[in-house]
N, C-alpha and C positions, 0 to 999 in steps of 0.2 A: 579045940579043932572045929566043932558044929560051931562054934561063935565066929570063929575066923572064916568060914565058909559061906554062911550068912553076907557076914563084913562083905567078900571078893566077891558074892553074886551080886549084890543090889548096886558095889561099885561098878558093873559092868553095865547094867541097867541103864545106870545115869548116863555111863559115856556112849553107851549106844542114843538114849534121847538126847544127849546135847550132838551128838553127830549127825542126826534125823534134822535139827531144828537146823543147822548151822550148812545144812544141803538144801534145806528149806528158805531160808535167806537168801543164800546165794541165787537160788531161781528166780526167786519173786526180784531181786536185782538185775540181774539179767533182762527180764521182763521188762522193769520201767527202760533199761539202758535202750533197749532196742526199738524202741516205742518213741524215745528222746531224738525231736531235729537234731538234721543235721546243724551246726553254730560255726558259723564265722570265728575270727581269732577275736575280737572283740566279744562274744559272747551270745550276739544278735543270731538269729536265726537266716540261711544263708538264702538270699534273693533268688528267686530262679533263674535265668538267663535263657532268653525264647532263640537267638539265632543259633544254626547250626556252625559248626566249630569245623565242619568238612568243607572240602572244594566241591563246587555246584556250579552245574552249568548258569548263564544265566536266562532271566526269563524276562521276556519281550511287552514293552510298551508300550502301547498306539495310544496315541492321540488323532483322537477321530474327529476333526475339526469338520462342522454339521454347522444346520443353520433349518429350521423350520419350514423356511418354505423355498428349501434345496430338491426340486425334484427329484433328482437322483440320491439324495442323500440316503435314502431308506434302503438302496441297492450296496450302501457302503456298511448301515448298521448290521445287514444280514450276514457281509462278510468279515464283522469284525464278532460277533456272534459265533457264526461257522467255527472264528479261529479258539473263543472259548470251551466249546462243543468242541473240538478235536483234543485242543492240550491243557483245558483245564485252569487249575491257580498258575503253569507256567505263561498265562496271558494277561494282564493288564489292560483293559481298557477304559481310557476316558475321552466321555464325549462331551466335547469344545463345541459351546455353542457362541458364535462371534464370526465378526464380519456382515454382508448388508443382508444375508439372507437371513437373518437370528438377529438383528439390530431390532429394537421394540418397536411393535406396528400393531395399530387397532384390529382386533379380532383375530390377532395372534399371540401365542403364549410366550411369557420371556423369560427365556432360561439361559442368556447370557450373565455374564459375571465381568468383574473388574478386570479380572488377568486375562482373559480372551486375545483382547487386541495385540497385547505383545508375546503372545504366543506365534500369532500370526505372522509378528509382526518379523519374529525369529524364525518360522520355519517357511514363510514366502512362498503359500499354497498355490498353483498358477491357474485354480479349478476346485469346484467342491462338489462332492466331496475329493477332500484330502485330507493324508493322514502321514504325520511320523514316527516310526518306530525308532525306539530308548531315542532319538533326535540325534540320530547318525545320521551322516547322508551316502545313501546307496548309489550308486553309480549304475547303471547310468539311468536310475528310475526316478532320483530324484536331481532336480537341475539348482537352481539360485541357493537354496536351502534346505532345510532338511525334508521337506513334506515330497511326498509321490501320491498318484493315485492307487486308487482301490486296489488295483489288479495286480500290483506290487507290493501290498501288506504281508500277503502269506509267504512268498518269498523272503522277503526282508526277515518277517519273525522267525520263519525256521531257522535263518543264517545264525540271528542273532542265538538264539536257543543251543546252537551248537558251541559256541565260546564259554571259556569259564569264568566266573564272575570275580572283579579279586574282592566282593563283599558279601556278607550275607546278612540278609535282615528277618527277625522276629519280631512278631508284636500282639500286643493284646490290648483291646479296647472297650469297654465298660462305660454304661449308659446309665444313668441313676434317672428317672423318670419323672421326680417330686423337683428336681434342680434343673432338669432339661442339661446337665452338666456330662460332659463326656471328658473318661480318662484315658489318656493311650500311654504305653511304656512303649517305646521300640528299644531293641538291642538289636546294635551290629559287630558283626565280627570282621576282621581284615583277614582271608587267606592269601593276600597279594597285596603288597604296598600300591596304596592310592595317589590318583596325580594330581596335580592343581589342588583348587581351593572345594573340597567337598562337601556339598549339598544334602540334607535330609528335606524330604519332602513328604507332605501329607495332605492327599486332596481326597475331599467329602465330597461322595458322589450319592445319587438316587434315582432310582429306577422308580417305574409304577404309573409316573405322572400320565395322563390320557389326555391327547389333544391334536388340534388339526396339524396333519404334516403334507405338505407340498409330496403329490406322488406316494402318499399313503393313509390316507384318507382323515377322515374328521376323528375317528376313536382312533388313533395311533399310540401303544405303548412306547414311550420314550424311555431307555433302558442306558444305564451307566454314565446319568448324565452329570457333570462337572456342577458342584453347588459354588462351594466355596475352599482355598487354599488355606489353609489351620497355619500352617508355615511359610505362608507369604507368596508372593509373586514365584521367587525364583529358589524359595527353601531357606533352610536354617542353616547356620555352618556348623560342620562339623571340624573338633579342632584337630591342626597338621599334626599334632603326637599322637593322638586318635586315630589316624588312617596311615600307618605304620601294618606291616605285615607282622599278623599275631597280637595282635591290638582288637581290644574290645568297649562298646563304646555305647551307652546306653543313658535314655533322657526319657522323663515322663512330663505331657505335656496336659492341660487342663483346656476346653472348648464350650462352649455354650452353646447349645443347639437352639437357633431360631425359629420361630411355628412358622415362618416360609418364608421364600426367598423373591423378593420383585411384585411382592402381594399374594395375600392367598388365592383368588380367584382365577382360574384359567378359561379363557384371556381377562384379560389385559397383561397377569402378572403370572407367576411360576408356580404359583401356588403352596399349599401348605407340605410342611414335613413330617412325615411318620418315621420313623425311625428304625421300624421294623423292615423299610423298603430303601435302608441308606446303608452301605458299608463304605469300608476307606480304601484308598490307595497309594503305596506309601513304595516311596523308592531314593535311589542315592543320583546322584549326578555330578560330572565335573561342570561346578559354575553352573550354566544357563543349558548347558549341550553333554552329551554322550551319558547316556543314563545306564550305570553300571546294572541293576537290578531293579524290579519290584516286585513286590507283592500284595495279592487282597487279604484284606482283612475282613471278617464280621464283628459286626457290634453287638457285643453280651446287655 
């Protein structure tokens, strides 16, 4: 009887420590499970995806077509400014420098670019400053094409800001400083089927530059100014099964950042890039006209 009670104690022992060990496994399982990315069906760990997947108003583009020695010009950068300073990343601006006031001239700086002229050439400014928001044409503010004056920017973008976009875009852009190499991912999403042939675009802009401006003096900060298009004149296509409502659509793109643009020196040329004073600005459009959305970007 004492031998078999021995036996039935030390056997309850054991089942107690293998029950201790075996609660014990199970947590530390647990542990790594929860700690484990999330995986794709292939196995791969699953990409992020930066656009929102909700319906979004959309957010207003000015191209701010500018020229150096535009007297008035500086009365138009204040209020495309003003309009960032009110609404923030729902504003996009870039400043278009092209045409005869920003055409390269001794003892002035040049911060025109390739795509300039046929921007101009598309929104048929009848004065400068002029500017077009997303390259709609406002009635009755803008006449031949899409560009209106100053005075009709903030009208136009609120209008535009009140509409829903049927796209939405995300991105992230990353600068490695050893290769001068910049990486951008954009993702978009469709909450509304796209029209025509649709456009990704991505223009390299930088502020900082100091130089004489017509009606603002010889230290003028030049601010959101247009370097160069990463995706062309008129953008990249995006393909028609891609811009499908519920459709998501994402490209990552490689750029090499130049030490300046039209010469380092201001004047004669546009001078050098810092990268710390450059972000992007990245938006969808049908074709050459009606620019669904954009957004700014910072470079990491």
């Amino acid at each position: 009887m004492y031998y078999q009670f021995i036996r039935l104690k030390t056997k309850t022992i054991s089942m107690r420590k293998n029950l201790i060990t075996a609660l014990a496994f199970v947590a530390v399982s647990l542990v790594f499970t929860n700690c484990k990315k999330e995986e794709t069906g292939s196995g791969e760990p699953e990409v992020e995806f930066l656009a929102s997947l909700d319906v979004e108003t959309k957010h207003a583009v000015l191209e701010d077509y500018t020229g150096v020695r535009c007297g008035f010009c500086p009365d138009g950068h204040l209020r495309a400014q003003a309009l960032i300073d009110q609404y923030g990343d729902n504003v996009v601006v870039l400043g278009v420098n092209a045409g005869s006031y920003a055409a390269p001239s001794a003892n002035w700086a040049n911060f025109t670019t390739p795509y300039g002229q046929a921007f101009i050439n598309l929104a048929q400014p009848s004065g400068y400053p002029n500017g077009s928001v997303n390259r709609v044409k406002y009635a009755p503010a803008a006449t031949s094409g899409t560009s209106m004056g100053r005075g009709s920017w903030k009208s136009a973008a609120e209008a535009m800001m009140t509409e829903n976009s049927p796209v939405n875009i995300g991105a992230k852009a990353t600068f490695n400083s050893s290769t001068r190499e910049l990486t951008v991912k954009v993702d978009a999403y469709y909450t509304a089927d796209g029209n025509g042939a649709n456009k990704l675009n991505i223009a390299f802009l930088q502020s900082g530059m100091v130089a004489n401006q017509s009606g603002g003096g010889q230290n003028y900060v030049h601010k959101h100014v247009l370097r160069d298009l990463i995706t062309g004149q008129w953008g990249d296509d995006i393909p028609a099964e891609s811009t499908a409502m519920g459709s998501r659509y994402s490209k990552t793109y490689t750029y090499t950042v130049p030490a300046d643009f039209n010469g380092p020196v201001i004047p004669p040329g546009g001078g050098e890039v810092f990268i710390q004073d450059c972000k992007l600005a990245i938006y969808i459009a049908e074709g050459q006209e009606n620019i669904y959305t954009g957004i700014n970007v910072t470079i990491d």
